[in-house]
N, C-alpha and C positions, 0 to 999 in steps of 0.2 A: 439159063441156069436157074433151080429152085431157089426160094429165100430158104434159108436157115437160121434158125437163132446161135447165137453165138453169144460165151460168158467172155469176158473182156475185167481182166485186172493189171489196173495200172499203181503202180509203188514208186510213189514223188520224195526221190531223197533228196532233192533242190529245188526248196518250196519258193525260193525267191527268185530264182530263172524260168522255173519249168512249169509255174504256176500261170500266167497267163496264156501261152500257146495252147497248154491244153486246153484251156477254158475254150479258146477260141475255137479250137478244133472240134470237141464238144458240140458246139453252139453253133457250129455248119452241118453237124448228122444230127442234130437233136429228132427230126424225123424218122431216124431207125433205134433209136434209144426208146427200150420198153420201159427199165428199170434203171435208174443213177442212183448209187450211196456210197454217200463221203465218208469215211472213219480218218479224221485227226489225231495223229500220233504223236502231241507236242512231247512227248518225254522222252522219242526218240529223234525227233526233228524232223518228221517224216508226214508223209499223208497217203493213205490208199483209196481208190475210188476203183466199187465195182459194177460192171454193165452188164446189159443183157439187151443183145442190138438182136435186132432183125435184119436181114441182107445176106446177098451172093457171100457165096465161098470170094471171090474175087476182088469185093466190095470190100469183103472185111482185110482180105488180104492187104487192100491197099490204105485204109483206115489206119490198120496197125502197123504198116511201115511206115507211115506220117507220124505217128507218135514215137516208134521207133526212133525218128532222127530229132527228137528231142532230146539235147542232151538236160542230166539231172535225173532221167526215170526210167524205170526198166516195165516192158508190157510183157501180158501173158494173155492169149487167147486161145479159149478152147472151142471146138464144136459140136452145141448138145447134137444127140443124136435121137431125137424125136421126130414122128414126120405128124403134121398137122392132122389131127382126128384122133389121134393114137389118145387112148382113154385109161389110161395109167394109174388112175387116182385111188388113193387106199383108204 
């Protein structure tokens, strides 16, 4: 299967349950993580963290259903559609 990069946003309404697992989940693909940024939502009680992984269609599939069954946060991942060399730049 090619790698892909893949945008990866996750939305932590349960910063006091669903804060460690992710860390931890994190911190086992931290090798397909190009890009990690935290925005702290203290005013809503929330926190979003967005990614930009490298990895199979399959890899990420399964990434994002391990976060998935975290309860407390809802994931969203998309699949850019660039293939490597593609020279886009303006």
């Amino acid at each position: 299967m090619p790698i892909k990069r893949h945008v990866v946003t996750i939305v932590i309404d349960d910063i006091g349950s669903a804060f460690q697992p992710v860390s931890d989940l994190l911190h086992n693909h931290a090798s397909y993580i190009l890009l990690r940024v935290g925005y702290p939502m203290r005013d809503w009680g929330a926190s979003v963290i967005f990614l930009v992984m490298e990895m199979t269609t399959p890899e990420m599939g399964a990434f994002s259903g391990k976060l998935g069954m975290i309860p407390g946060l809802k994931v969203k991942t998309q699949t850019l559609r660039i293939e490597q060399g593609d020279n886009n730049e303006v």
